[in-house]
N, C-alpha and C positions, 0 to 999 in steps of 0.2 A: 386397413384396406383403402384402396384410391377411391377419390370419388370420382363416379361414373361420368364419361358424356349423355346429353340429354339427345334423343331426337328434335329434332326444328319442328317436330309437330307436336308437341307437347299434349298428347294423347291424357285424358283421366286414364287412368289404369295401367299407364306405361311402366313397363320393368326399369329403368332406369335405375330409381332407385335401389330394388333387388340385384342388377348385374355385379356389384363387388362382393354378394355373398354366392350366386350362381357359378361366376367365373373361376371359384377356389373350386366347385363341385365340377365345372367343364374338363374336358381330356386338355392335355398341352399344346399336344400335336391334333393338327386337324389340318387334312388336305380341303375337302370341300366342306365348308359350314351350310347347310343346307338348313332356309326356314321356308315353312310352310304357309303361318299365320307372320305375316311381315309388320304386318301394322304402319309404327310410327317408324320402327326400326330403330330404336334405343340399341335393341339386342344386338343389332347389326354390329353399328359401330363400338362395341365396345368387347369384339370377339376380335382374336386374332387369328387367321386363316390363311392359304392360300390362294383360295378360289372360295366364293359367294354366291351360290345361287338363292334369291330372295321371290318370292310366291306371296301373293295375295288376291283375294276372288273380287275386292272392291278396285275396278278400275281404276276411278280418282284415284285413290291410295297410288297406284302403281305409277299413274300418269304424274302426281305431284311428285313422287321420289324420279321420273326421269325429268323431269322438268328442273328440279334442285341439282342431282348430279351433272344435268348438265354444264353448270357450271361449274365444277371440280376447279377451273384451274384460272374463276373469271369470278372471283369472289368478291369485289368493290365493284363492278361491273353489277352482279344481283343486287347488290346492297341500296348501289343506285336508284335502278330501276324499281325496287321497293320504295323505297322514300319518296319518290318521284311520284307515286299511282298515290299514298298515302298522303303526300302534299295536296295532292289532286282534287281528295275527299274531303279534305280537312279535316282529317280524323287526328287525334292527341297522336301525339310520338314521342315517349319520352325520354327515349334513347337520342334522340336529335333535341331535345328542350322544348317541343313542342306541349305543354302541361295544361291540363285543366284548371280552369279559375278558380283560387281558394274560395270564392264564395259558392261555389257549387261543391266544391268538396266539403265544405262545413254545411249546405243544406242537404245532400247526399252524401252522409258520411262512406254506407258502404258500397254505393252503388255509382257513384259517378264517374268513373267510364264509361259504363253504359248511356247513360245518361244526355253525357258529353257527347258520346261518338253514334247515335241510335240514327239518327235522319241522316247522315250521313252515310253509316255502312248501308243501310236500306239503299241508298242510291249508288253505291257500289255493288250491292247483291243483283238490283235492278239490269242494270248496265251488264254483268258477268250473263246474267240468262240470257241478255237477247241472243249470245252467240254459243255463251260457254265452249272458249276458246284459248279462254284468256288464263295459261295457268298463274301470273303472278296475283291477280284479282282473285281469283281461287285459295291461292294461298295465304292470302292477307285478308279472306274472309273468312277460315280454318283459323288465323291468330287471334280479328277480333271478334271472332264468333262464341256464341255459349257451349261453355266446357271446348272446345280449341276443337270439333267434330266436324267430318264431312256428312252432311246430311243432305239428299234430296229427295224432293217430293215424287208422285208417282206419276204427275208429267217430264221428271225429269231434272228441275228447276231445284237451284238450290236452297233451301228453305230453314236454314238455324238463323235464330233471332240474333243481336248484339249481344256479346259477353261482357261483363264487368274487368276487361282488359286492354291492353295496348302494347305497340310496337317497342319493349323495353331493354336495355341490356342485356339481359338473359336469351331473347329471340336471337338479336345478334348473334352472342358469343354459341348459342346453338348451329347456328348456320354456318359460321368458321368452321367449326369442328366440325360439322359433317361434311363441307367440301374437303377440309384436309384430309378424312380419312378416305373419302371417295379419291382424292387426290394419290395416295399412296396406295389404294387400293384398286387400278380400274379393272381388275376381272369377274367385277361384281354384274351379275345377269340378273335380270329383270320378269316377273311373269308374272301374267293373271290370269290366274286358270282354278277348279274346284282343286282343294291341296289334296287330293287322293290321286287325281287326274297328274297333276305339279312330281308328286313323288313316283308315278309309273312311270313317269316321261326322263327321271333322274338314271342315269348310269353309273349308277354307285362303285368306287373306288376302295382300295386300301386308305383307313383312315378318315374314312369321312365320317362328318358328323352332322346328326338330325336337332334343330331343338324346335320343341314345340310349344306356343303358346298359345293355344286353342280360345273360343270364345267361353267364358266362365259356364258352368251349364245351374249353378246352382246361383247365380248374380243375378241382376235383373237390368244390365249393363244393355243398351243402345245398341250397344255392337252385337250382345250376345240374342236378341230378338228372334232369330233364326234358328238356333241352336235348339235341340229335345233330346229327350232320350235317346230315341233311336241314333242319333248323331252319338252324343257319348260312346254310347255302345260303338258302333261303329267304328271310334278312334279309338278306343282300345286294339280293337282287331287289326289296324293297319300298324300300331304299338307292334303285336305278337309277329307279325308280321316280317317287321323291322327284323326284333330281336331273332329270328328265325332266319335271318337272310346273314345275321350275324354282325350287324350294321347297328353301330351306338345312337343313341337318342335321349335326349333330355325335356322332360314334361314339367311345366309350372300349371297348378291347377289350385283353385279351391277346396278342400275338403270340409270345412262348417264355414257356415258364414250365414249369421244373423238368424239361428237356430237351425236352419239347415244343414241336411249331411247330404254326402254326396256318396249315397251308397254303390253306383255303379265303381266309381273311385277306391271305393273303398274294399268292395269285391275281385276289382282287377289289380290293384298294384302289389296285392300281396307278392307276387314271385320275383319282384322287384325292388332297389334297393331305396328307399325314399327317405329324406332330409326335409326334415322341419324347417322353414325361412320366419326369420323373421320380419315383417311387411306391417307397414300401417293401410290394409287396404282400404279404398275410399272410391265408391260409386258414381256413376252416373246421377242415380235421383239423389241423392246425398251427398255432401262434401265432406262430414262428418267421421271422422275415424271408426272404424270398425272393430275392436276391442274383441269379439268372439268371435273372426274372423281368422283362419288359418290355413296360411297358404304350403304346398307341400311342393317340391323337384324330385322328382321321378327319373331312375335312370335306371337301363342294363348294364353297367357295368361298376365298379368302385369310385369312390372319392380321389383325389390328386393323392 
């Protein structure tokens, strides 16, 4: 199997990795790839489709994906103006040579990026709130922020501390590759709307396909904070819903994870056809591999 592109927002929990065993489980053909939970959009770029409609309820989210495609076709032009705002902060870059001092790396073995880059991004986070306007400041505080997350506080304000990371190779070579695929793909649409609200508003076609990557309900994931029962429950129904309308869909979900079962999961996917993944999944308050963790793809229809 190929190895997957990454999203430029290097999400904890991103499917990335998962897309080269999901992709064998996807249809061939697909007129519109319809996601609901968009997130980082791993999933995105690494579907082949026609037509894209992409859904997410976190603005940010939405506003840094139009911010990034907009440059589809102005990609040393971003690159630029990245290096430029990071010059700015004097924050490490190590994709430019910009490296932290061996003797901070030998007195913080594992922590000196953070370390390195802390008074600095604070005066980058500083600066992004007076106006929060600024999406490249936004997005360079997603890269060197803790676990790569959009977070803000309840005035508004963006508020994740430095992460133990920096501007490296890997960001790059994410960035190429999601303008190239924006690049060859511009009928990709954009939206932030509640994704029940996102899928009423869809005019569903011959061939379309739904995938969904809901927020874990059984994790204790950052993102998933929102999510209860009655939500699970709930996306099952728009699930039966789907299959009832006769329109394919593909579910990545947790069913154990760290002694938990996911008994709604486990009650509804029976009339459905579902595939074991293999995944090392790895949380939010944890970085730690998760061993009894098992993630399951859920679809109405068969395998390729």
């Amino acid at each position: 199997m190929e190895k997957a592109k990454r999203s430029p927002f290097f999400y904890v929990g991103d499917k990335y990795k998962l897309m080269p065993q999901l992709i064998e489980l996807m249809p061939c053909n697909i007129n519109h790839y319809i996601e609901p939970f968009l997130g980082g959009g791993s999933s995105l770029i690494n579907i082949s489709a026609k037509h894209y409609l992409a859904n997410d309820i976190d603005k940010h989210v939405i506003e840094l994906h139009k911010f990034l495609s907009g440059y589809y076709n102005k990609s040393k032009e971003l690159i630029k103006m990245l290096l430029k705002i990071i010059n700015k902060y004097n924050l490490s870059c190590s994709f430019n040579g910009v490296v932290v001092p061996e003797n901070l790396k030998k007195k913080y073995v594992k922590t000196y990026y953070s370390v390195y880059n802390k008074a600095n991004y604070n005066k980058m986070k500083e600066h992004y709130n007076l106006n929060k306007d600024n999406f490249a400041e936004l997005y360079l505080l997603l890269i060197y922020g803790f676990n790569h997350m959009i977070r803000f506080n309840k005035n508004g304000d963006f508020n994740l501390p430095v992460g133990n990371v920096d501007f490296n190779q890997n960001v790059y070579n994410a960035i190429v590759n999601y303008l190239n695929f924006i690049n060859n793909h511009k009928s990709i649409k954009f939206y932030t709307m509640d994704y029940i609200k996102f899928l009423n508003k869809v005019k569903f076609q011959k061939d379309d396909y739904v995938f969904l990557d809901p927020p874990y309900h059984i994790s204790l994931s950052e993102y998933n904070k929102l999510w209860n029962e009655d939500k699970e429950v709930e996306l099952y129904d728009v699930l039966d819903d789907l299959d009832n309308k006769g329109i394919r869909f593909g579910l990545t979900n947790l069913i154990t994870h760290k002694g938990k079962k996911n008994l709604i999961l486990q009650r509804r996917m029976g009339k459905y056809n579902v595939f074991y993944i293999s995944s090392n999944y790895i949380s939010f308050n944890d970085n730690s591999i998760k061993k009894d963790s098992q993630e399951v793809f859920v679809t109405n229809y068969g395998s390729k």
